[in-house]
Rosetta silent file (secondary structure, phi, psi, omega in degrees, C-alpha in Angstrom):
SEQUENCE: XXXXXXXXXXXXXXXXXXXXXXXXXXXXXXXXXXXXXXXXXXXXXXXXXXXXXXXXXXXXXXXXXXXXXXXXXXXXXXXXXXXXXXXXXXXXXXXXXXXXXXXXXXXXXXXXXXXXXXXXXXXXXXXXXXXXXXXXXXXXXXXXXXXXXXXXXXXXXXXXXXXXXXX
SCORE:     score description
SCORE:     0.000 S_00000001
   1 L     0.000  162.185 -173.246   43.001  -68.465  141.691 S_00000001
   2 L  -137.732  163.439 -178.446   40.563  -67.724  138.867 S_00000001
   3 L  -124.402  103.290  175.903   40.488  -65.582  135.772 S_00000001
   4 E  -102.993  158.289  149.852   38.110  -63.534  134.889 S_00000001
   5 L  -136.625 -168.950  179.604   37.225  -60.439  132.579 S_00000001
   6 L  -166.359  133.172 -170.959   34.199  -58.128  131.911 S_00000001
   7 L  -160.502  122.521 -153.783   33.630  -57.397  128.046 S_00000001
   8 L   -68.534  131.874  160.967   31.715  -54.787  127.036 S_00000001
   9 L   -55.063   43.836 -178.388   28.542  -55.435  124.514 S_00000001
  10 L   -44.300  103.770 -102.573   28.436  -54.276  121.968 S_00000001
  11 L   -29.158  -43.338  167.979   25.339  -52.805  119.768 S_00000001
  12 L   -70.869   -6.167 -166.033   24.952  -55.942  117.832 S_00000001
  13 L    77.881  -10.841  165.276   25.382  -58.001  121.058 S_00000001
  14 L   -75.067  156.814  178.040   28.665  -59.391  120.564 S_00000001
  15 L  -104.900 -176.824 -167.537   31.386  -59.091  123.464 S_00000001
  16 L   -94.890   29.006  165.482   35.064  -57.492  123.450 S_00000001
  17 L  -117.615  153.549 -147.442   36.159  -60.825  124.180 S_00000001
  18 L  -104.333  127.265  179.757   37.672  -62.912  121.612 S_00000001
  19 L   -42.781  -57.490  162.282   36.291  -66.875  121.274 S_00000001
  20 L   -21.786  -62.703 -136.810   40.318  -67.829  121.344 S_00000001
  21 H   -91.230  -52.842 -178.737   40.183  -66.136  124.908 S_00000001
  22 H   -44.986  -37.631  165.356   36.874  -67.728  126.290 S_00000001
  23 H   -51.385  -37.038 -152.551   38.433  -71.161  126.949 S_00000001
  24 L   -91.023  -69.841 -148.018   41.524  -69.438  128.949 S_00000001
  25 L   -90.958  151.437  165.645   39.490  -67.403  131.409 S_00000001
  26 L   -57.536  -29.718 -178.032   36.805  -68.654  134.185 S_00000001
  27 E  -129.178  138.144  166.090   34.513  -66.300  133.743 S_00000001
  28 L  -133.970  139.556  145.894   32.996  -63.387  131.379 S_00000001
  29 E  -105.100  137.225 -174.141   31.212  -60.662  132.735 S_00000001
  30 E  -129.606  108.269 -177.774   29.412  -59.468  129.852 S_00000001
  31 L  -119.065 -174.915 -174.320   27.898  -55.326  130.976 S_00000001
  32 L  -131.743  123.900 -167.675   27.100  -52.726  128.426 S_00000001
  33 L  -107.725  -71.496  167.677   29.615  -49.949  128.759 S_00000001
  34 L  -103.828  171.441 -159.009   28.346  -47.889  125.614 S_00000001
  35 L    80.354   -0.091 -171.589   25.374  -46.500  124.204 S_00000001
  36 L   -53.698   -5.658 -164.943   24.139  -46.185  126.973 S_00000001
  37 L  -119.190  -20.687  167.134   21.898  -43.370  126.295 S_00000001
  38 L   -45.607  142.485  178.871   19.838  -44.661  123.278 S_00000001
  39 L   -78.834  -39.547  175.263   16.547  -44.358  123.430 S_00000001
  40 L   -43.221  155.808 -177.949   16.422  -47.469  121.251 S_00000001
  41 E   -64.552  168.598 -166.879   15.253  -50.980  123.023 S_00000001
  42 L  -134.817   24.136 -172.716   18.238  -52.927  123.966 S_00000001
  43 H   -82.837  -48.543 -178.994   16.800  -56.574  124.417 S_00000001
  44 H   -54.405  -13.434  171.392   18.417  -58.412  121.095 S_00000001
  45 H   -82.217  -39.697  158.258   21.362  -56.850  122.249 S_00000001
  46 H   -70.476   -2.311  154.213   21.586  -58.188  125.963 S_00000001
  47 H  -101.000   10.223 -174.429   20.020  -61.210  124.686 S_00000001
  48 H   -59.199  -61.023 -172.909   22.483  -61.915  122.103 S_00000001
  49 H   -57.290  -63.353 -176.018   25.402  -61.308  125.083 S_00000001
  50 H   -48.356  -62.564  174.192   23.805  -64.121  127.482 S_00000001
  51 L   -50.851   -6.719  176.597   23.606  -66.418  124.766 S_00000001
  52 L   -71.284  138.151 -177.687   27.209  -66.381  123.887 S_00000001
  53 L   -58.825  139.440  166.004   29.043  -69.536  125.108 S_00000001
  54 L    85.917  -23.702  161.718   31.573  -68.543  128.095 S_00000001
  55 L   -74.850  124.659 -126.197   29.103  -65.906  129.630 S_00000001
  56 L  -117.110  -51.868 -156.946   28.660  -66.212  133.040 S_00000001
  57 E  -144.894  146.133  171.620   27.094  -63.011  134.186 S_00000001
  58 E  -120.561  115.584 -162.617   25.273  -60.397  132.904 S_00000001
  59 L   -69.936  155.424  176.160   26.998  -57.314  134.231 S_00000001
  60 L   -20.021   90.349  176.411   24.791  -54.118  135.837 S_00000001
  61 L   -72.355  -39.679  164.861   22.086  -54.619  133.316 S_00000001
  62 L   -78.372  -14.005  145.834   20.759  -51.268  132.743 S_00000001
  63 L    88.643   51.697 -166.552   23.766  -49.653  133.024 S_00000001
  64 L   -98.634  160.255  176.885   22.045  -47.011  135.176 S_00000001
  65 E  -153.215  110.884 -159.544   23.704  -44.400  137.134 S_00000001
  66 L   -39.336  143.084  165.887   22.109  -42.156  139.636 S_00000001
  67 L    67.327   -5.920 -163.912   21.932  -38.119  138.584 S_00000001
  68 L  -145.967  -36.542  170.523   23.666  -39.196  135.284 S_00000001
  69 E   179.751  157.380 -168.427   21.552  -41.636  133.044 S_00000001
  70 L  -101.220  -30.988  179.718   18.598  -44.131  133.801 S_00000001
  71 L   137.376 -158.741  172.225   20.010  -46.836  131.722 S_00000001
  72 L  -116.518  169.377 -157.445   18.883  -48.651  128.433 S_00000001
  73 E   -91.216  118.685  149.175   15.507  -49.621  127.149 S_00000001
  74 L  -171.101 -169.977 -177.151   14.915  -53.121  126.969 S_00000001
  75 L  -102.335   55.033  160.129   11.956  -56.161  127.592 S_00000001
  76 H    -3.423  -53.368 -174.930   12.997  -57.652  130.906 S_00000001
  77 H   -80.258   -8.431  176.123   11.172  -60.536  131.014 S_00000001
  78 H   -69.603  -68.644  177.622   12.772  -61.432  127.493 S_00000001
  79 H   -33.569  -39.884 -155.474   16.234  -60.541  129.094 S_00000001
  80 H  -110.861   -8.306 -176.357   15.783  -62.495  132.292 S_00000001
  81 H   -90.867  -18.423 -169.304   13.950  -65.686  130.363 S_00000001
  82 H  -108.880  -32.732  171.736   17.259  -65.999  128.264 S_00000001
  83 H   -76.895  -11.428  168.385   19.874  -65.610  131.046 S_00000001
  84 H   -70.676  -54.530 -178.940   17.575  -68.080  133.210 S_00000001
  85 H   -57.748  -49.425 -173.011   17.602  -70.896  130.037 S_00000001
  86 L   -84.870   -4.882 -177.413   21.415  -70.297  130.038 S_00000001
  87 L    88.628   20.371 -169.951   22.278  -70.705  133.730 S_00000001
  88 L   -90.745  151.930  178.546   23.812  -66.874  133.384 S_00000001
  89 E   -94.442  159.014 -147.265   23.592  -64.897  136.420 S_00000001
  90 E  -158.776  130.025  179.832   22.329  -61.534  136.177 S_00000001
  91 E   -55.423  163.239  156.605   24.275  -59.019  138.396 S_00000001
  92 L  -142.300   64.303 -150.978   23.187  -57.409  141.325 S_00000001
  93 L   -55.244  152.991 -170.986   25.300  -54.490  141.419 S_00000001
  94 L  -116.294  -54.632 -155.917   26.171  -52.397  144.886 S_00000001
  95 L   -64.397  122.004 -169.354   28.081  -49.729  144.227 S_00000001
  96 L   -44.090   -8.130 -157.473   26.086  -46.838  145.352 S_00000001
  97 L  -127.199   29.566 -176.688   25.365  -44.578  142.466 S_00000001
  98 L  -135.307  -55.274 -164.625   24.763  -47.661  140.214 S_00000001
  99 L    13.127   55.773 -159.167   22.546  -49.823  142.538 S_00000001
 100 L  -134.749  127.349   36.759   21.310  -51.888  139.504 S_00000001
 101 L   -92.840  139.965  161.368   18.955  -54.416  139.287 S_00000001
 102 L   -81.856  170.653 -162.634   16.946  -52.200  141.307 S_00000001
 103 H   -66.526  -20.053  170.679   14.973  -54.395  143.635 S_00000001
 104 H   -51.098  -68.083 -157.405   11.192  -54.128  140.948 S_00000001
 105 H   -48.956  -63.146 -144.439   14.139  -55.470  137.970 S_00000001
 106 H   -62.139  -54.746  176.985   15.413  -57.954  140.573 S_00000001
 107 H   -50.179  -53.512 -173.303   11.739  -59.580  141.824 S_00000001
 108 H   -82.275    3.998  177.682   11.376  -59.987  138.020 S_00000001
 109 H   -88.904  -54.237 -139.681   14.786  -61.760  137.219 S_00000001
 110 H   -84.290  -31.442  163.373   13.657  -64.017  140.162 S_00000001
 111 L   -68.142  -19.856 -155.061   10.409  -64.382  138.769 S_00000001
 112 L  -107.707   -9.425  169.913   11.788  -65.513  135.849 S_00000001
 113 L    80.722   54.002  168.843   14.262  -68.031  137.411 S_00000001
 114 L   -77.430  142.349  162.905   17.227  -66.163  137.097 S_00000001
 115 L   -76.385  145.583  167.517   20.581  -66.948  139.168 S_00000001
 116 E  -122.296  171.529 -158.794   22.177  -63.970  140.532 S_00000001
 117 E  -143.411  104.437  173.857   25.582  -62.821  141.095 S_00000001
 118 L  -103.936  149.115 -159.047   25.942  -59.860  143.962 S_00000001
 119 L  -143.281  136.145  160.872   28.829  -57.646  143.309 S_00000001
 120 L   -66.114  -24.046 -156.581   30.512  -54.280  145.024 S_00000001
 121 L    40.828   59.460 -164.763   31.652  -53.345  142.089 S_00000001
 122 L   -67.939  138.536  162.813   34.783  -52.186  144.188 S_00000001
 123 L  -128.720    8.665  170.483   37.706  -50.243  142.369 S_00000001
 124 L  -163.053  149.934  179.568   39.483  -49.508  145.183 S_00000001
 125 H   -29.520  -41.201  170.374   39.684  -51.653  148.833 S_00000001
 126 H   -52.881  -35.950  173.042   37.279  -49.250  150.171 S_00000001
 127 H   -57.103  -25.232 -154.943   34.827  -50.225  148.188 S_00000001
 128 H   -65.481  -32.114 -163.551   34.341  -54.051  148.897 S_00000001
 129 H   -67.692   -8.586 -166.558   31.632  -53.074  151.650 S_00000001
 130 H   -62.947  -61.372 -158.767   29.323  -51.565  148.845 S_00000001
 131 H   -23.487  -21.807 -166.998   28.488  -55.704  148.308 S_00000001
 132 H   -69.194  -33.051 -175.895   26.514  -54.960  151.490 S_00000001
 133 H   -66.956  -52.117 -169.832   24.473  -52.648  149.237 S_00000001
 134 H   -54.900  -47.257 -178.620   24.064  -55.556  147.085 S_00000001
 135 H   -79.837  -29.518  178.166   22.765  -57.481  149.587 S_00000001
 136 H   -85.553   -9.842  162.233   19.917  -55.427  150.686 S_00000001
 137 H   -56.960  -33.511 -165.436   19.044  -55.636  147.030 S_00000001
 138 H  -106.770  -18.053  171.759   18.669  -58.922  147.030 S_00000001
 139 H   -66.771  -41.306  162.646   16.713  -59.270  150.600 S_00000001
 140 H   -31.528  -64.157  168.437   14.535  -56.381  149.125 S_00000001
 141 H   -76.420  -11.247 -176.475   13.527  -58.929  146.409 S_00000001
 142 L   120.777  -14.636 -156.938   13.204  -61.496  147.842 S_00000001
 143 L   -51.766  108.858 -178.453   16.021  -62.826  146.657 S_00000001
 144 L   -79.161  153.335  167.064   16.823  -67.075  148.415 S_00000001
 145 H   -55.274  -38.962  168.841   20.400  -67.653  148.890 S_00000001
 146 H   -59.488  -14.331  178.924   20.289  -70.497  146.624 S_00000001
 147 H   -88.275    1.278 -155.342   19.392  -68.451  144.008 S_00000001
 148 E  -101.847   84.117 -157.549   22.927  -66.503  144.813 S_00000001
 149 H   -49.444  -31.096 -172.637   26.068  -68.345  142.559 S_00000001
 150 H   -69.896  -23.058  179.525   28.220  -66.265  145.468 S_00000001
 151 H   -94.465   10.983 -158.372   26.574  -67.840  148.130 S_00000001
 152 L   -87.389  173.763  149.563   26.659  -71.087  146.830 S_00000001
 153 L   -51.378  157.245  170.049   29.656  -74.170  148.296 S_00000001
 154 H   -59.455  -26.111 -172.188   32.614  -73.939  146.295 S_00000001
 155 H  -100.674   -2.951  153.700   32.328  -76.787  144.601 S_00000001
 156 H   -57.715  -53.648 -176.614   28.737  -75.984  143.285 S_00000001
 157 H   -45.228  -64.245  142.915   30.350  -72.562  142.426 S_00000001
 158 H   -11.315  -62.825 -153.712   32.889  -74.561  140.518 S_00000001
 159 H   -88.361  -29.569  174.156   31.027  -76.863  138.611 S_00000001
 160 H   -61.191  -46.554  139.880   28.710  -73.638  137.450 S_00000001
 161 H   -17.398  -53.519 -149.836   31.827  -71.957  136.011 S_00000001
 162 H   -84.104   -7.796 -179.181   33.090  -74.971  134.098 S_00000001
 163 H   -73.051  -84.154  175.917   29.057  -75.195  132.830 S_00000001
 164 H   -63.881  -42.457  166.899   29.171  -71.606  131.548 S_00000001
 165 L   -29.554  -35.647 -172.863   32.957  -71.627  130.334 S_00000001
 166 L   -94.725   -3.067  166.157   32.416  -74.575  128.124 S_00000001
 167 L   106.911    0.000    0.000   29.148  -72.773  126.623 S_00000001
């Protein structure tokens, strides 16, 4: 079994998760939850969150949502140069009314030698199949399996964890 959270950025780029805590769990997902709506750019703040030790993944980076808000502002290739230097994995969200990295964001994480992480973002059992969604995201870009932490053996998967956990 594994432990995880997802902890929200926050404006300065720090997460809701507490350094004490970071040791304990396998994983941070680090997304941006608020603020969501600024016009201001957002890259020192999602590059702050990849550089913190213990972040694994960088959760549905524009934090867009169909019909409802395009996301935040930021410099992508900045974003995707500093979760590639950290080994962090940069989401590839499913869940339909989210689809984010759209596949343009995604070709340019990939360009940039990012790892990815595809996710349903399920909240209820029904949900797990969105990952499917996820998946045509990442065939859209281009996306190799190797570049895919979820697709990797377990004990690659493993050893990638205990890499970002210890910082």
């Amino acid at each position: 079994m594994r432990l995880g959270a997802e902890a929200n950025i926050a404006e300065d780029g720090t997460i809701d998760v507490t350094p004490a805590s970071v040791p304990v769990l396998d994983a941070v997902v680090a997304s941006v939850h608020t603020d969501l709506r600024s016009a201001k750019d957002q890259t020192a703040r999602l590059v702050r969150a990849v550089e913190t030790p213990g972040v694994a993944v960088l959760g549905h980076p524009k934090g867009r949502l169909y019909n409802m808000r395009t996301g935040v502002k930021a410099s992508w290739d900045r974003v995707f140069a500093a979760a590639a230097e950290r080994g962090v994995a940069v989401e590839i969200n499913g869940c339909p009314e989210r689809q984010d990295l759209p596949p343009s964001l995604a070709r340019t994480a990939l360009g940039a030698g990012c790892l990815f992480a595809l996710s349903s973002d399920a909240h209820a059992h029904r949900h797990l199949d969105f990952q499917l969604f996820a998946l045509a995201i990442a065939r859209l870009a281009g996306i190799p399996a190797e570049r895919v932490v979820n697709a990797w053996p377990r004990d690659r998967f493993e050893e990638w964890l205990e890499e970002r956990r210890l910082g």
